[in-house]
N, C-alpha and C positions, 0 to 999 in steps of 0.2 A: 602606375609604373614603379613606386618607390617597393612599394607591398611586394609586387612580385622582385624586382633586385634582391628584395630581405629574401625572402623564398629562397630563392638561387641560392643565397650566400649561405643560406644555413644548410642546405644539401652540401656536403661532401665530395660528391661528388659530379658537383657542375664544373663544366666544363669553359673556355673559354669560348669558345665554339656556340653556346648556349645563351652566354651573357651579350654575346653579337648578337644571336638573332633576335634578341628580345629588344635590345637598345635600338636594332636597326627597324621595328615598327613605330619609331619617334623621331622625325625627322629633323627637328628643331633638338633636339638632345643631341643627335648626330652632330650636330654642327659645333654644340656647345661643349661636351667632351675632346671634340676634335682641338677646340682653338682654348681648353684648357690646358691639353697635352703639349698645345705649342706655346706654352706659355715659358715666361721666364723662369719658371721655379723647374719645368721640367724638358728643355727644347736643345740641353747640353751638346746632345747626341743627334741632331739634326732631328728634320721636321719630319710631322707625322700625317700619311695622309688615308688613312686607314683606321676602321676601326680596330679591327683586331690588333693590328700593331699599337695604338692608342691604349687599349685594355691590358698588353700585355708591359708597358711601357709604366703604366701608373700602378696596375696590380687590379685586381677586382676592387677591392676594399676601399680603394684611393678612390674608384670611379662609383662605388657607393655612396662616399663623403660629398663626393661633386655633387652629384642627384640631391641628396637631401640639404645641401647647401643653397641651389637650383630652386628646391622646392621652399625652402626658408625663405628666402628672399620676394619669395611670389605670394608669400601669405596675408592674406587682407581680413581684414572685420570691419564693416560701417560702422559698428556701433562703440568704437575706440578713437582715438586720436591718433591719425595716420602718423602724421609727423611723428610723433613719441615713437610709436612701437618699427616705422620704418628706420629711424636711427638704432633702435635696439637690435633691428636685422642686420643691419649695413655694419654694427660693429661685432657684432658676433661673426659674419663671415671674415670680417679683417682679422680678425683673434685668428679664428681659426687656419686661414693661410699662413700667418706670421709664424703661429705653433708650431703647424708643420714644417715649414721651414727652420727653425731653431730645432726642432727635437733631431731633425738631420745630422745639423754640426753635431749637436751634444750623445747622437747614437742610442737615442731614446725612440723609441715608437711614433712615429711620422703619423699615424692615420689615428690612431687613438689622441695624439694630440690636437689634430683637424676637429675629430667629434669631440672631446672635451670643451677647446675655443670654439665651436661653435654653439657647445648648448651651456657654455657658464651663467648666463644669464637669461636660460629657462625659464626660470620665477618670475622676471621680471616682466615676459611676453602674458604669464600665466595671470599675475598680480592686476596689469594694463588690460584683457581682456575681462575677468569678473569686475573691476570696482567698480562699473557701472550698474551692473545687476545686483549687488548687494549695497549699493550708496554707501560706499566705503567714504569719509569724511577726509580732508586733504590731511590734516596731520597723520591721522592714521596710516593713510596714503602711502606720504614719505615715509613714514616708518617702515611699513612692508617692502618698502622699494629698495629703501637703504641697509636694513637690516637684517631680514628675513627673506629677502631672495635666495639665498643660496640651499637655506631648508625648505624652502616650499617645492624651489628647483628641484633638489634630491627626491624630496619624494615624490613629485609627477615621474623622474627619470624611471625611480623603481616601478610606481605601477605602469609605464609604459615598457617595463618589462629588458630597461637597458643594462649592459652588464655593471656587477658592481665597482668597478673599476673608476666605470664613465659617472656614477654615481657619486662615487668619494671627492670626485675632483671637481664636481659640481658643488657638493656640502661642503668643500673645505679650500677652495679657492682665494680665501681669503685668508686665511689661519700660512705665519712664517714656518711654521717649523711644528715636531711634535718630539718634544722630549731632546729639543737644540739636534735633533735628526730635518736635516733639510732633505723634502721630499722633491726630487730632478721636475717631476713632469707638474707638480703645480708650482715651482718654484718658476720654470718656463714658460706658463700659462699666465703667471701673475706679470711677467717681464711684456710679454707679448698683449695683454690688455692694456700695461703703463706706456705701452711703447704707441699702440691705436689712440689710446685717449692724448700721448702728451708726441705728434710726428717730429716736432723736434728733438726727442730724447731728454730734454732737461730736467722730466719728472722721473723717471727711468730710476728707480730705487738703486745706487749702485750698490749697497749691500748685498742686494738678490743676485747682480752682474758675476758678483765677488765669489759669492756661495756655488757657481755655475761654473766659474773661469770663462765667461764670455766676459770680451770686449764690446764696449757699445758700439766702437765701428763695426765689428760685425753684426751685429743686432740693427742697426740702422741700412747695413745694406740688404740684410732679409726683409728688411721691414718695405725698400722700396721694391722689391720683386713682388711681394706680396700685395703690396696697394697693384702692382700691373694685373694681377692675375683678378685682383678683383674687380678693378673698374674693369676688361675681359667679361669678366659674368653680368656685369651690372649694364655694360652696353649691350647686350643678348637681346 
């Protein structure tokens, strides 16, 4: 399903019309688009019970991010440590909700910030699925995990052929600033991963807050829409 959505998305012109009939041979997707649509991040404008008004409500690209969010969350390997790599799911989709939500206020790109927080710690899925094939040693371990997630992440992004965009923000997710130029969309990215790891905000960098002109009460109320919309997916 995800393959063909990419398909669509990259024709021009598909239609809305199109992206129905494809989503409506998934009847468990039906459901799960529908009761993300009526979620708090997007139900402003009353309830949706429809897909097509669903699709047109989130955009295509938004109910692309859903899908491959949908499909993150569903990824399993035996021969990993569920626990580990299922926390590394579970926070990459809360990145990703909270993103989108803050890039709203701050009038930055809503869906590019979803895929960004959802694949910042690519590496780390990528890192957790070989060490067991290569008898990667624990300190070496930690090291790839702490230090070099963000480059290994980049480079699977590139040869998985995503834009360079989603790419930069995957390698440099962790870097303030370049040339004391604060960049909006990982400066947002980095608030929204401080904000998943620390829910009461008290790790919450205010410097970064500062750099953005957000207040932490609003970053704390995206933050609780965003745990709605997730635990939504998570109960699916």
């Amino acid at each position: 399903m995800l393959m063909q959505l990419i398909s669509l998305m990259e024709d021009e012109r598909t239609t809305v019309q199109e992206m129905v009939k494809l989503i409506m041979t998934d009847q468990v997707l039906i459901s799960r688009i529908l009761k993300v649509a009526n979620s708090a991040f997007y139900s402003a404008s009353g309830q949706v019970d429809s897909i097509h008004y669903a699709i047109v409500r989130l955009g295509m690209r938004e109910v692309l991010n859903i899908v491959t969010g949908i499909q993150v969350l569903s990824m399993q390997n035996r021969d990993i440590p569920q626990e580990k790599f299922q926390a590394i799911l579970d926070g990459a989709l809360k990145t990703a909700f909270l993103a989108s939500g803050l890039a709203r206020q701050l009038r930055e790109d809503p869906e590019e910030a979803f895929l960004g927080g959802l694949l910042l710690d690519l590496g780390k899925t990528v890192i957790l699925s070989v060490a067991k094939d290569f008898e990667i040693d624990e300190s070496l371990f930690d090291e790839l995990m702490h230090s070099r997630h963000a480059e290994i992440g980049a480079m699977i992004a590139r040869k998985w052929n995503y834009p360079e965009s989603i790419q930069n923000l995957i390698r440099y997710h962790h870097n303030r600033n370049f040339g004391d130029i604060v960049n909006k969309m990982i400066a947002l990215l980095q608030i929204a991963d401080q904000a998943v790891r620390s829910p009461s905000g008290k790790e919450i960098d205010p410097d970064l807050l500062g750099s953005l002109g957000l207040p932490l009460e609003a970053v704390m109320e995206v933050h609780s829409k965003a745990m709605d919309s997730f635990n939504q997916i998570k109960s699916m």
